[in-house]
C-alpha positions as CSV (number, residue, x, y, z in Angstrom):
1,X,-1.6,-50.8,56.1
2,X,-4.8,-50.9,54.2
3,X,-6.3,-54.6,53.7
4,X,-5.9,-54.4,49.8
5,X,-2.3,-54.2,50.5
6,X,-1.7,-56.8,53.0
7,X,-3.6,-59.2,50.4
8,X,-1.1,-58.0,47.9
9,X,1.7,-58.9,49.8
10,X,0.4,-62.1,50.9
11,X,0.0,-62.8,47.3
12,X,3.6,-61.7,46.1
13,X,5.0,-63.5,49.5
14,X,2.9,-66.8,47.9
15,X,4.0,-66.6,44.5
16,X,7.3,-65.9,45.4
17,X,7.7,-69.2,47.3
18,X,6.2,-71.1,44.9
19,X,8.7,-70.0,41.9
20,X,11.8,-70.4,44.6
21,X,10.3,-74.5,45.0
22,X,9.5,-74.8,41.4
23,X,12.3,-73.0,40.0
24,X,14.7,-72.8,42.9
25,X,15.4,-76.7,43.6
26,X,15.7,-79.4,40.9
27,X,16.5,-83.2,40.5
28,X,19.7,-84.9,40.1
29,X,21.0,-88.4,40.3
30,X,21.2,-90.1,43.6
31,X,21.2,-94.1,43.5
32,X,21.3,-94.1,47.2
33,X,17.6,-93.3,47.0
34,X,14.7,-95.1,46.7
35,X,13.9,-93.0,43.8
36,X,17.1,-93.0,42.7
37,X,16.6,-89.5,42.6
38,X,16.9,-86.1,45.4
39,X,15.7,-82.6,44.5
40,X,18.4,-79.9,45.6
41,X,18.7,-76.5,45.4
42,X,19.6,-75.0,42.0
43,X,23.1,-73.9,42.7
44,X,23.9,-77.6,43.8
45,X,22.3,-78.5,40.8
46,X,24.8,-76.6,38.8
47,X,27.4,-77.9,40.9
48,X,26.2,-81.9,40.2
49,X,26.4,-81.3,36.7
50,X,29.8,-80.1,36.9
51,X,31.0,-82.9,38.4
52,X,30.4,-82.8,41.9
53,X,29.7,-85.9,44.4
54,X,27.2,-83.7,46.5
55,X,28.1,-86.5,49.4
56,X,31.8,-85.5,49.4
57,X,31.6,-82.1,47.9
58,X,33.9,-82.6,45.4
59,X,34.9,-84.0,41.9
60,X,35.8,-87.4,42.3
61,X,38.6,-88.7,39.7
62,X,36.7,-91.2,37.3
63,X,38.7,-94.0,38.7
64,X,37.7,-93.5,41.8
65,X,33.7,-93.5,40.9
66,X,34.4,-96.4,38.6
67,X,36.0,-98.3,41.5
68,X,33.6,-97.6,43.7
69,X,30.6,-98.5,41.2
70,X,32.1,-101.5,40.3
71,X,32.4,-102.9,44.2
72,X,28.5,-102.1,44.2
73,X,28.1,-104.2,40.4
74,X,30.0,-107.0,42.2
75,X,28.2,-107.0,45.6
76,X,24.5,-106.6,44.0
77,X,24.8,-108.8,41.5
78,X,25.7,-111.3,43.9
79,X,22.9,-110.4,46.4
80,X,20.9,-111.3,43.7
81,X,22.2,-114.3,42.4
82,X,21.7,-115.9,45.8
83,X,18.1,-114.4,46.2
84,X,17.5,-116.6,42.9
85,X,19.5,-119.6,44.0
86,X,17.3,-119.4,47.2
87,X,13.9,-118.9,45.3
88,X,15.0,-122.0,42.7
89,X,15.1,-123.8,46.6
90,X,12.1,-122.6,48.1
91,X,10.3,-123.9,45.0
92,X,11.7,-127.0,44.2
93,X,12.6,-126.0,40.4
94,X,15.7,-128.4,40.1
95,X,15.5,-130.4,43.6
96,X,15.5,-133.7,41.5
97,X,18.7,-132.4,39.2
98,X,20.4,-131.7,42.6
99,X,19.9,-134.7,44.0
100,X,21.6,-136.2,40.8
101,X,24.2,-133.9,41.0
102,X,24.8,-134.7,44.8
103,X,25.3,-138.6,43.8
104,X,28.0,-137.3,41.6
105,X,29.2,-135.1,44.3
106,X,30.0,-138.2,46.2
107,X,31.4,-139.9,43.3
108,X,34.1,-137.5,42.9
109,X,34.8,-136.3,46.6
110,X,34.3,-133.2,45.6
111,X,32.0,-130.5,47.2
112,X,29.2,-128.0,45.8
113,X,30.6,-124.7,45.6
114,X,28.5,-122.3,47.0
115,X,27.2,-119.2,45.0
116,X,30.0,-116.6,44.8
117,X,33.4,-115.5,43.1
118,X,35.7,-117.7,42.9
119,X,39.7,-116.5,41.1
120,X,41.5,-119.1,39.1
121,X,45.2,-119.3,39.2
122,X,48.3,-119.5,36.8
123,X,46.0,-119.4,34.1
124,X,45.6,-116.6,31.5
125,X,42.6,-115.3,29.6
126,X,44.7,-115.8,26.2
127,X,44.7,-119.8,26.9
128,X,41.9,-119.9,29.1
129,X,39.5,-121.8,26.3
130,X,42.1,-124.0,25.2
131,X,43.2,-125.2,28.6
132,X,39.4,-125.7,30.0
133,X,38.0,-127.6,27.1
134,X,41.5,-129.4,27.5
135,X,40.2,-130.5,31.0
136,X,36.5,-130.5,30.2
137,X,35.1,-133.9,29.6
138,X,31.4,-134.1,29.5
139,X,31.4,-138.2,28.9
140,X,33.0,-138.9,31.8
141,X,31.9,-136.1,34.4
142,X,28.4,-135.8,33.3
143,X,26.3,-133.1,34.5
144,X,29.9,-132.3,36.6
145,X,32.0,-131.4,33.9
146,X,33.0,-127.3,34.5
147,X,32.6,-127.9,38.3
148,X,35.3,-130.4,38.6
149,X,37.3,-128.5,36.0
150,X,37.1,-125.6,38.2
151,X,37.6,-126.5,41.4
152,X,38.6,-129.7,41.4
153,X,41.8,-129.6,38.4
154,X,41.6,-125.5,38.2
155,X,41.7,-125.2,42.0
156,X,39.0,-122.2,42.0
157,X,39.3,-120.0,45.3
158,X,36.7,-117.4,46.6
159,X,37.8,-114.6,46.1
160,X,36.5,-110.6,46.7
161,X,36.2,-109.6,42.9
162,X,37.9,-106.2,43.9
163,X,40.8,-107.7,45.3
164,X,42.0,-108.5,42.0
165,X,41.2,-106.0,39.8
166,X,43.3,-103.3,38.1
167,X,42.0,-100.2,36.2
168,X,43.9,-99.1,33.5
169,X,41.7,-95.9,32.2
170,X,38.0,-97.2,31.6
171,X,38.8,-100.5,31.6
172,X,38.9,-102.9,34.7
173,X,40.8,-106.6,34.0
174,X,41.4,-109.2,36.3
175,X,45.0,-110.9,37.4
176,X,43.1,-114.1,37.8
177,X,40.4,-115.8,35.7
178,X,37.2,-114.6,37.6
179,X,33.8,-116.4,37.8
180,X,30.8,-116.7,39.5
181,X,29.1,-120.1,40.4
182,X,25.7,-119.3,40.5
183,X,25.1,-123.5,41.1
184,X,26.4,-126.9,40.3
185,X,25.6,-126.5,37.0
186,X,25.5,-122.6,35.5
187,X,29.0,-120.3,35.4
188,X,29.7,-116.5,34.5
189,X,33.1,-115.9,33.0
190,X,34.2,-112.2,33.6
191,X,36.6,-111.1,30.8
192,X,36.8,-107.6,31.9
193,X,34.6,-104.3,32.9
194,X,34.2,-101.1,31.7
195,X,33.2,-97.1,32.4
196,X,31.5,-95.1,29.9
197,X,31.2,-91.5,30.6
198,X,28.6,-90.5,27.9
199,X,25.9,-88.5,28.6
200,X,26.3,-89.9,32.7
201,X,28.7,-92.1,33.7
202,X,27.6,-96.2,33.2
203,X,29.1,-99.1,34.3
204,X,29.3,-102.9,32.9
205,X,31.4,-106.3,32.7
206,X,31.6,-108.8,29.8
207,X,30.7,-111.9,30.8
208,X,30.5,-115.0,29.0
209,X,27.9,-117.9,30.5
210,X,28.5,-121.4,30.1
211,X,26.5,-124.5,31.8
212,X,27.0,-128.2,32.3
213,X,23.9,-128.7,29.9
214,X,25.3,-127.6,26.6
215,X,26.1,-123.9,26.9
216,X,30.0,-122.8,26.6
217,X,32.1,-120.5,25.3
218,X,32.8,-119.1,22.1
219,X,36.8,-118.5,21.6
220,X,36.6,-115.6,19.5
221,X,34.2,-113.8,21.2
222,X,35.2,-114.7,24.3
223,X,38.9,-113.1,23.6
224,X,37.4,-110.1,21.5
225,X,38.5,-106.7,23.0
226,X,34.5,-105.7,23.8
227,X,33.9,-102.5,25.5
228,X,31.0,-101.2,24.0
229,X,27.6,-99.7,26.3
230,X,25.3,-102.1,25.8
231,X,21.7,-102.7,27.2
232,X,23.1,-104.0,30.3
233,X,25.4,-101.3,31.3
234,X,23.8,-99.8,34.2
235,X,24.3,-96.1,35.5
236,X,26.4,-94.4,38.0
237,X,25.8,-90.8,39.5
238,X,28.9,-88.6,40.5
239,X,29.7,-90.4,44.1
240,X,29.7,-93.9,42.5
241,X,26.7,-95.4,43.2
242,X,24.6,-97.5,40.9
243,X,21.3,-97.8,39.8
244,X,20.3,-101.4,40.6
245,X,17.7,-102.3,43.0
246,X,18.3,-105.4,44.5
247,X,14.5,-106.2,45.3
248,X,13.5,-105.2,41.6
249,X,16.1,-107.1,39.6
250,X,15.4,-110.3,41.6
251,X,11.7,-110.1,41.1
252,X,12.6,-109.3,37.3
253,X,14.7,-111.9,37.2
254,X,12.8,-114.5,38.8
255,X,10.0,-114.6,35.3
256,X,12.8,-115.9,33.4
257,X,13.2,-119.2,35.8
């Protein structure tokens, strides 16, 4: 074989290789990554955007990757939640409001609940507002006032959000009133969670935020039937898993403390 040729061959062998990498693999959704990204080869590329969870090899039902993305939602929004309860600690941002609240603590014989979900009881959502500011008495619980409502009168268990959830299509409800403590002093009340499928599947809950400083809910928007995408829905590749870095958010979220 003359040299010329063996240099062409080379060549074609080269460029070959270099379409099959450029051309022959390309990038899909994977939230397990780092990257939040993989590069695969173009026929599972096809395959992702047919449906497939690569993981599994298969088309999940939509329940299923909603179920499993909202088990992540829950457990990494709580992950999170702590890592800002704990940075509020380490830097002494409300030590003096604690130690007023731990007086009242005392007062009451009641104890701080620590951040997590907690399920309220033989209460619905329809008379939820009525029956808490009912309860809620701000003159003579002070900077208490939700706590001891909660889980003093409401009787607020932990609870594992998933436990008592039920899907019915793209929306997820609750058979108890769920919230999260992230303090003494700051509540999120889920009303519900939903799963958009629009141009890749996304992920979100409803949540309305009250505090013992001033900040409660609004009845009507706290009953209306909202299940909109909105900025904070967050997205979901085929096998469930959501993009939501842990490290990131609670960095993010620590400017706004």
């Amino acid at each position: 074989m003359k040299k010329k040729q063996k240099i062409l061959i080379i060549l074609l062998i080269g460029i070959s290789v270099f379409l099959f990498f450029k051309y022959g693999y390309k990038s899909i959704p994977n939230y397990t990554k780092e990257s939040g990204s993989e590069s695969v080869l173009i026929w599972n590329y096809n395959k992702y955007h047919e449906g497939y969870c690569l993981e599994e090899n298969r088309i999940l039902s939509e329940e299923k990757v909603f179920e499993k993305a909202l088990g992540q939602y829950f457990d990494k929004y709580l992950q999170v939640t702590k890592n800002l309860g704990q940075y509020r600690v380490e830097q002494d941002l409300f030590f003096g409001y604690l130690k007023y609240n731990w007086r009242e603590l005392k007062k009451y014989n009641i104890k701080s609940p620590a951040i997590d979900y907690y399920a309220i009881e033989d209460i619905n959502y329809s008379n939820f507002t009525d029956v808490l500011y009912e309860k809620y008495n701000p003159r003579k619980y002070g900077s208490l006032g939700f706590l001891i409502v909660f889980f003093k009168d409401f009787k607020a268990k932990k609870v594992n959000p998933m436990s008592i959830v039920h899907i019915e299509k793209n929306i997820a409800y609750f058979n108890n009133i769920l919230i999260m403590s992230h303090d003494t002093a700051r509540y999120s009340i889920y009303r519900n969670c939903f799963f958009k499928n629009k141009n890749g599947y996304k992920v979100g809950c409803n949540i309305a935020l009250l505090d013992d400083n001033g900040k409660g809910i609004d009845k009507k928007e706290f009953l209306k039937e909202m299940y909109e995408e909105d900025k904070y829905s967050i997205r979901v590749d085929n096998c469930g898993n959501i993009k939501y870095d842990v490290e990131f958010m609670t960095e993010d979220l620590k400017l706004d403390i």
